[in-house]
Each structure stands twice: as structure tokens, then as C-alpha cells.
C-alpha positions in Angstrom: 67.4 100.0 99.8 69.9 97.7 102.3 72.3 95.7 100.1 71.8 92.3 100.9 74.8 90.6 102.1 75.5 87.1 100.5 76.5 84.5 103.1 78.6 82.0 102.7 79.2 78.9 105.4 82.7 79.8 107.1 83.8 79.0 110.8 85.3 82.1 113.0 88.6 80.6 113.0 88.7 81.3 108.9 87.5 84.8 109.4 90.1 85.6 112.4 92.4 84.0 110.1 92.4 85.7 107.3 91.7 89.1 109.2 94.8 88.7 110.8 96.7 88.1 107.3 95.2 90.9 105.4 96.0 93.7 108.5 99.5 91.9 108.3 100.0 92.7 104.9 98.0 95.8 104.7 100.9 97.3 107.4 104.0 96.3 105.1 101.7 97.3 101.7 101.1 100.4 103.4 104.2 100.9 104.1 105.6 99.8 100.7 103.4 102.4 98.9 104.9 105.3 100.4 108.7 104.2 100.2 107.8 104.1 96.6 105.2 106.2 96.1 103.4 104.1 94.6 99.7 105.0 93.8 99.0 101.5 92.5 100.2 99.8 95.9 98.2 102.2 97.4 94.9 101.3 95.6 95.9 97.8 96.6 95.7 98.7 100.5 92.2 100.4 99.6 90.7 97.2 98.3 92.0 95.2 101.2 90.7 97.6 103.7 87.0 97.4 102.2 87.5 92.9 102.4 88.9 93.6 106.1 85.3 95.7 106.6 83.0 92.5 104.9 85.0 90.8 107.1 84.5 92.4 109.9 80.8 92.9 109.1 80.4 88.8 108.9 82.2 88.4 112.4 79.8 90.4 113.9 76.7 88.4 112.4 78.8 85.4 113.5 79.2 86.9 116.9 75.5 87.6 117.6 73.9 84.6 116.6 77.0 82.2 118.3 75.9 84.1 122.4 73.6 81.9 123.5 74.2 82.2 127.2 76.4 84.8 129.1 79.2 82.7 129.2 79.8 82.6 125.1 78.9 85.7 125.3 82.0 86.9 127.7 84.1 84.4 124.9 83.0 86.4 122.0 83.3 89.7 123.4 87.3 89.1 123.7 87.0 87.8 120.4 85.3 91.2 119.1 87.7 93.4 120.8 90.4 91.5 119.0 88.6 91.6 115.6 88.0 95.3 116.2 91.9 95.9 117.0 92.7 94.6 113.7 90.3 96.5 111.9 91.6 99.5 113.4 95.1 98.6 112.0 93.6 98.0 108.8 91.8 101.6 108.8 95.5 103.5 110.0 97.1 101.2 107.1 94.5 102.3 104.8 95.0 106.0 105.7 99.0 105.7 105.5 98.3 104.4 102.3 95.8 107.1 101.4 98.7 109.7 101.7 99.5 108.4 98.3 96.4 108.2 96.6 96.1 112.0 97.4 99.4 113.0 96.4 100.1 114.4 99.7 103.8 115.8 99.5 106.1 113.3 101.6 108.8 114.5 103.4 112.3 112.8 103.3 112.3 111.8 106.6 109.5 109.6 106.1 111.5 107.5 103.3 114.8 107.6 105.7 112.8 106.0 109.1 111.3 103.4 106.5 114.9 102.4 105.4 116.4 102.8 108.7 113.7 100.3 110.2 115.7 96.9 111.5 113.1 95.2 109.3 113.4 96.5 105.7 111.2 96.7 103.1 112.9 97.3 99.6 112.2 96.3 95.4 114.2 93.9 93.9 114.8 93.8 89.8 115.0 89.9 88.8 117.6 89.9 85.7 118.5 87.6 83.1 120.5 84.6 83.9 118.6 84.8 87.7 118.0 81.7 89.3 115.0 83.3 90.4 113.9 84.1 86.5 111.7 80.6 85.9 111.0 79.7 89.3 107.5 79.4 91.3 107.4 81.4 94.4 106.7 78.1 96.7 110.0 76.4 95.0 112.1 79.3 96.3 111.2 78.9 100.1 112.3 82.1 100.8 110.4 83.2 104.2 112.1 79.8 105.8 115.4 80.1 103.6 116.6 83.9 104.2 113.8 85.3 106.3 112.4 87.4 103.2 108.8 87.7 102.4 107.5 88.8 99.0 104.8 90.9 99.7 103.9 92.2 95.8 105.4 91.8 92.1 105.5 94.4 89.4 105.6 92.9 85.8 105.5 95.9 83.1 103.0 98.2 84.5 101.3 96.1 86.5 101.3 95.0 90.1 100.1 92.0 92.1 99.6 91.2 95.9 98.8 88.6 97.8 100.5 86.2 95.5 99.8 82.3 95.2 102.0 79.9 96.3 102.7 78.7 92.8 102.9 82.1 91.0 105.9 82.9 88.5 108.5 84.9 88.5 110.1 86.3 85.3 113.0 88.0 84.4 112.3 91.5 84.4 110.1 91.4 87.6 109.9 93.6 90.3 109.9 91.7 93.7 109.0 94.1 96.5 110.2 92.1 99.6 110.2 92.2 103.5 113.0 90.7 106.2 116.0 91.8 107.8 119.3 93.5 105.6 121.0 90.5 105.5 117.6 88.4 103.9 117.3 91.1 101.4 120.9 91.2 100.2 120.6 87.6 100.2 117.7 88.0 97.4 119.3 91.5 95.8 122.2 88.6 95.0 119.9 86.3 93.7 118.2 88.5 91.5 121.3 89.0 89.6 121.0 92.5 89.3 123.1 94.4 92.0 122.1 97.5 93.1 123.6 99.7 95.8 121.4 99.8 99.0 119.5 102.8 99.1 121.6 105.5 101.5 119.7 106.7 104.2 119.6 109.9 104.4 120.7 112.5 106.9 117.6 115.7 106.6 116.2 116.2 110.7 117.7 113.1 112.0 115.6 113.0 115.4 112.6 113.0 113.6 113.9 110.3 111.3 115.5 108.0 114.0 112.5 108.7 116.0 109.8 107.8 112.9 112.1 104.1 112.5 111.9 103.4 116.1 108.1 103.9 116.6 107.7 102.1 113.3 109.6 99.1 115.2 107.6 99.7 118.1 103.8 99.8 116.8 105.0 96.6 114.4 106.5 94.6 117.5 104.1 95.8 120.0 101.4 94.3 117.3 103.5 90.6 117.6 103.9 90.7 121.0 99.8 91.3 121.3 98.8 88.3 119.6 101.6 86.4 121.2 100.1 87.5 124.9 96.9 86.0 123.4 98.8 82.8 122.1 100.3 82.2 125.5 98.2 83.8 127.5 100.7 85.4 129.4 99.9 88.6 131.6 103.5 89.5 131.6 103.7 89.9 127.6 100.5 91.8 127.6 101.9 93.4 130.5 105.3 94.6 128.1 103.1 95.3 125.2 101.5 98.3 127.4 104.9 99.2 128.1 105.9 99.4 124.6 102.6 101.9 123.9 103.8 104.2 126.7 107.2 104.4 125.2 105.7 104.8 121.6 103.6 107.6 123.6 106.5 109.0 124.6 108.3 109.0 121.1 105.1 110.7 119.9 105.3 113.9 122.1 108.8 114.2 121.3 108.2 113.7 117.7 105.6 116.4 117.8 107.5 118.6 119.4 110.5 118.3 116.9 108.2 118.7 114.0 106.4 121.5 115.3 109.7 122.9 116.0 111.4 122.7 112.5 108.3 124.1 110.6 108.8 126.9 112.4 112.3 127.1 111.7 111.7 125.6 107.5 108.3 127.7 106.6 109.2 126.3 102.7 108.8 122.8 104.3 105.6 123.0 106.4 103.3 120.9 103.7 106.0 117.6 103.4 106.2 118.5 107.1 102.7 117.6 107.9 103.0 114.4 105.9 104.8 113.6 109.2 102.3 114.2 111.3 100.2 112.0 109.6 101.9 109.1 109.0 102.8 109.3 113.3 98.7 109.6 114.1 98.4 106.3 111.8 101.7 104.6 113.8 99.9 105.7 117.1 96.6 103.9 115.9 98.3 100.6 115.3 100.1 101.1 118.8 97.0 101.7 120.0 95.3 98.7 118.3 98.0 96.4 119.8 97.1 97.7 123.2 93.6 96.7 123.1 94.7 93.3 122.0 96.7 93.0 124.6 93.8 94.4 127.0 91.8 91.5 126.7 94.5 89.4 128.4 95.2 92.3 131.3 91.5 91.7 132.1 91.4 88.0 132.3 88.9 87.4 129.4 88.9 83.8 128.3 88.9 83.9 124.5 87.0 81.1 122.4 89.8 78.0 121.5 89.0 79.1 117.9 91.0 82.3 118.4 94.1 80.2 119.7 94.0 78.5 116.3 93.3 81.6 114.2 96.4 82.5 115.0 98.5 79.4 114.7 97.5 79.3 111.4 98.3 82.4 110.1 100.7 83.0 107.4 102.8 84.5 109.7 103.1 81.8 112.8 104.0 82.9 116.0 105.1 79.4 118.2 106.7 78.9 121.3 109.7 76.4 121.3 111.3 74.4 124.7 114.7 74.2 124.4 115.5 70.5 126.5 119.0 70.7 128.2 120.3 68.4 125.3 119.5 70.4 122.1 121.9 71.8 119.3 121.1 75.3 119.8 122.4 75.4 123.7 125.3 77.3 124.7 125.2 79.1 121.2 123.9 82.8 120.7 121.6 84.1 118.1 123.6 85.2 115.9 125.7 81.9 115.3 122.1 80.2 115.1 121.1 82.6 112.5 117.4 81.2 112.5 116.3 84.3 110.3 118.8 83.2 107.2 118.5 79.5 107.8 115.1 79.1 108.5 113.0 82.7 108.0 112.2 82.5 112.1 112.5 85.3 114.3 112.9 85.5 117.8 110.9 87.8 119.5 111.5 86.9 123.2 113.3 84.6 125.5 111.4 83.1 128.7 114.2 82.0 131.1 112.4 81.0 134.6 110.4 83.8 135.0 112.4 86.4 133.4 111.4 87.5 129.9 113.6 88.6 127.9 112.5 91.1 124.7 114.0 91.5 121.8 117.2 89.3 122.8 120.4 90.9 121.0 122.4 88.5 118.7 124.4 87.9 121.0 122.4 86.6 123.2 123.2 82.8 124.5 120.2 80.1 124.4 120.1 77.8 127.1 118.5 74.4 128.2 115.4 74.9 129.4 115.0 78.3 127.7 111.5 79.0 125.9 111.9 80.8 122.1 108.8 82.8 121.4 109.3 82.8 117.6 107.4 84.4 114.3 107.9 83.1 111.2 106.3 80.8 108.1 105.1 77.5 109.2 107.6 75.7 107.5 110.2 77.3 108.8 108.4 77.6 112.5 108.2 73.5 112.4 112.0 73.1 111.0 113.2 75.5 114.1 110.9 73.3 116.6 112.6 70.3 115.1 116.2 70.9 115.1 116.0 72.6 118.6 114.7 69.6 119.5 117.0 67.1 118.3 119.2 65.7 120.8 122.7 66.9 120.1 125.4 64.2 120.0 
């Protein structure tokens, strides 16, 4: 007997919306679960992969009864590519994830990349006397206050995700958080309860530094795909493809080396292949981005609602003029310090027709530069208005 699907009235935008939350967070759950082997994390990515499947399911319904004509149907076909990206990188999260649930022996190296990553993913302990201890997680502002997302809280023996804007934290608490080091020492501080950083460690360094750097690479090649769409810009679709040849690249290496040292550590070969198939589920979400950014290389025009889906995701990605008179000229990155200030990220620079990726700290903004940026929507809309405001 087919299981009747109950349908509730919701426009595309909600559903490309929240797809592209969940894969969001089912990437740094997935993620999460393995740095701390954490079965229930894991079971959390499971559920979220079978909503990101309903979900699916109702786009495609949505999809077939919206193509009345051939030229909503070349609209929604972008649309489905794009749907079907995500759900790839929900099904790579969910098998990451499923390493877990299995009790698949992790090697080392897989913990080490996931540390060494430039953005970290780490569990802070709230303790008495906190000034988080009390506190709802909207009063905190943390995403557009140190760059740090809270992506699940364990209390006792039990863990949540996808926590509510007004949800409590209390002394005791385990935060399990997202942003760059200096975000999450920020919060380690304010939890009260210092712990030394874990060390990274130091077993088959080239597969480790290779693991953190196609980690880096499928997360930002993701970014950079939905910004192509954002823009529509050829030329960041164009470096996305360019980021999945170098990840390709990484990946025969990476082979390689592994292959290499289980011949070399025959006690090793089972954590070994946990390598091996965490890198297949990295290469799925390069993959996924690639397709994203395919729709662009081809010159499909994607439905307005898709343009919105993304401006209001939980993550924002925004692009911000910089006029000749604004505070942030002549200063670089790192004295701007968007991510501590405001939980914003730059992901590229458009000067004239140059592009430039993953600007360096260092890196001086000038009038009449364009900041492509990711970050909450508060803190997205507090960048856009100080870099706006004339300087005196």
C-alpha cells in the first residue's frame, strides 16, 4: 500500500529554505559526531537526512505541477539540480555520520584534520558563575558577536539540535559550537570553565593536513556555489570548478598515502579505511557544490524564488559596496575583525574585475571594493551598515 503523503500549503522559497539550513547543519553535525564520537549526534544527522528526503519529495510534487510551459519548466529544472545537490550533501553527511552509528573504528588522523580545519568545531562546558549560565541563546548574539554558532547542547544525557532562538542555557551544559579559534576561545572564556585546546596531533601528517584542507575545500567550494547562484556570476562558478579539481587532486594524493601506509601499518588497516570513507563522503559534497555551480556555467535562469531562498537562510551570504568614503577603507581584515565584531565572514573580494578568494587578513579594503560575505542576518545587515556609513 503507497503511504499517503500529507500536504501542507508551503511556497518553494520555504522548502529551498529550509533545505539549504538542514544540509548546512547536517555538514557541521556530521562532522561534530565523529570528533566526538558521538552516536547520539549521529542519530541526530539520521533524522535530518530522512526530513531533507520529505523535503525533497515535496519539491518535486511542487516542481511538476508549477511547469506549465517550457519556459518554467527550464526555471524549475535549475531549481531541481540545486535541490538535488543539497540532497546529495545531505546523503554524504548522513553517511559521515553513519561511521558512528556503526562503530566503525576512526583513525586519529580523522580527529587531527577536523581540529586543524581554519573553522573549528569544538564542546564547550558552561560552569557556575558563567555569564552564559541563565541566559537565552538569542540574548547572547553570538554568530554576530564572536563569529560562533551553537550547533547542539548536551544537558545530562541528553542532546538537542537545531535549537530555538529563545532556548536556555544552564550551568552544566555542553555547548558544541562552530567559528574560527579566536570565536571559540572567546566563548571557552565565557563559559568559565578553561580548558586547554585540544592538541593536534602529529600520526601520518600528509594524510591529516591533507583531510583539513579538503575539508576546507568541499565546505567553501559549497559557499562559493550558492554565492555564484546569488550573484550570478560565471566567474565564481567558474572558481568553484577550480576548487573541485584541486579537491580532486587532494583525493588521488590522499589515496595514494593511505594506500601506502596500510601497507606499511597492517595493525592499522581497519581505522585506516575509516579514511577512506570519510574522503568519498568529502568528495560527494565537492561534487554537490559543482553541480550547483553547473547551473550557472550553463546559463540557466533560476526562478526569483531561489534568489530569496537563499537570502534568507540562517546562514546569509550578501554582497556589500564599499563607497570611496566608508570606515572600513584603507584598513585590512584583520584590523576590521568582522568575524569577532559582527560573526561575518569574507569569502571574496571583487575589485574591477579581479576576484579575489579567500583574502588573507591582511588584506587591505578599498573604495569601491565589493565584500562577498556569509554570516547571520543580523550581523550581515550591521556589516552593510557600518561599511556604509560615511567616515568623518
Amino acid at each position: 500500500m503507497v503511504q499517503k503523503i500529507e500536504y501542507k500549503p508551503r511556497s518553494v522559497r520555504e522548502f529551498l529554505t529550509e533545505m539549504k539550513d538542514t544540509s548546512d547543519l547536517m555538514v557541521d553535525l556530521a562532522y561534530a559526531s565523529l570528533l566526538f564520537e558521538s552516536a547520539e549526534l549521529a542519530d541526530q544527522v539520521y533524522g535530518l537526512e530522512r526530513r531533507m528526503d520529505d523535503l525533497m519529495y515535496r519539491i518535486r510534487i511542487m516542481a511538476a505541477v508549477a511547469a506549465r510551459n517550457v519556459q518554467e519548466a527550464q526555471k524549475i529544472t535549475g531549481i531541481l539540480q540545486v535541490a538535488s545537490a543539497a540532497e546529495a550533501i545531505s546523503n554524504a553527511t548522513g553517511d559521515i555520520a553513519d561511521l558512528v552509528r556503526r562503530r566503525v573504528k576512526i583513525h586519529p588522523a580523522i580527529y587531527d584534520a577536523i581540529r586543524k580545519a581554519d573553522e573549528k568545531i569544538e564542546g564547550v562546558e558552561v560552569a557556575e558563575g558563567s555569564i552564559l549560565a541563565g541566559k537565552r541563546l538569542h540574548e547572547l548574539r553570538l554568530p554576530s558577536s564572536i563569529g560562533v554558532w551553537i550547533l547542539a547542547r548536551r544537558r545530562g544525557k541528553e542532546w538537542a539540535t537545531s535549537l530555538a532562538r529563545d532556548a536556555d542555557i544552564l550551568v552544566g551544559d555542553v555547548l558544541v559550537a562552530k567559528g574560527p579559534i579566536d570565536g571559540v576561545e572567546s566563548l571557552r572564556r565565557m563559559a568559565g570553565k578553561w580548558k586547554k585546546p585540544p592538541v593536534v596531533g602529529n600520526e601520518l601528517p600528509s594524510i591529516r593536513d591533507a583531510l583539513a584542507k579538503m575539508k576546507d575545500l568541499s565546505s567553501f567550494a559549497v559557499d562559493l556555489a550558492y554565492m555564484s547562484i546569488l550573484l550570478g556570476s560565471r566567474e565564481v562558478a567558474e572558481e568553484v570548478r577550480e576548487l573541485e579539481e584541486e579537491f580532486d587532486r587532494l583525493n588521488y594524493k590522499l589515496w595514494l598515502a593511505t594506500l601506502t601506509a596500510a601497507a606499511r601499518l597492517e595493525s592499522d588497516v581497519s581505522k585506516l579505511n575509516s579514511v577512506l570513507q570519510v574522503v568519498k563522503c568529502m568528495e560527494k559534497i565537492s561534487d554537490a557544490a559543482d553541480s550547483i555551480a553547473d547551473v550557472v556555467l550553463r546559463g540557466l535562469e533560476l526562478h526569483p524564488v531561489f534568489a530569496r531562498a537563499i537570502a534568507e537562510s540562517d546562514e546569509q551570504i550578501a554582497r556589500v559596496d564599499i563607497p570611496k568614503r566608508s570606515p572600513f577603507v584603507g584598513k585590512t581584515l584583520r584590523e576590521l575583525d568582522l568575524w569577532a565584531r559582527m560573526g561575518a565572514y569574507t569569502l571574496l573580494i571583487k575589485r574591477g574585475r579581479r576576484h579575489i578568494f579567500d583574502p588573507s587578513r591582511e588584506t587591505h579594503v578599498r573604495g569601491g571594493d565589493v565584500l562577498v560575505v556569509r554570516g547571520t542576518y543580523y550581523g550581515v545587515e550591521k556589516l552593510k551598515k557600518e561599511a556604509t556609513r560615511a567616515s568623518r
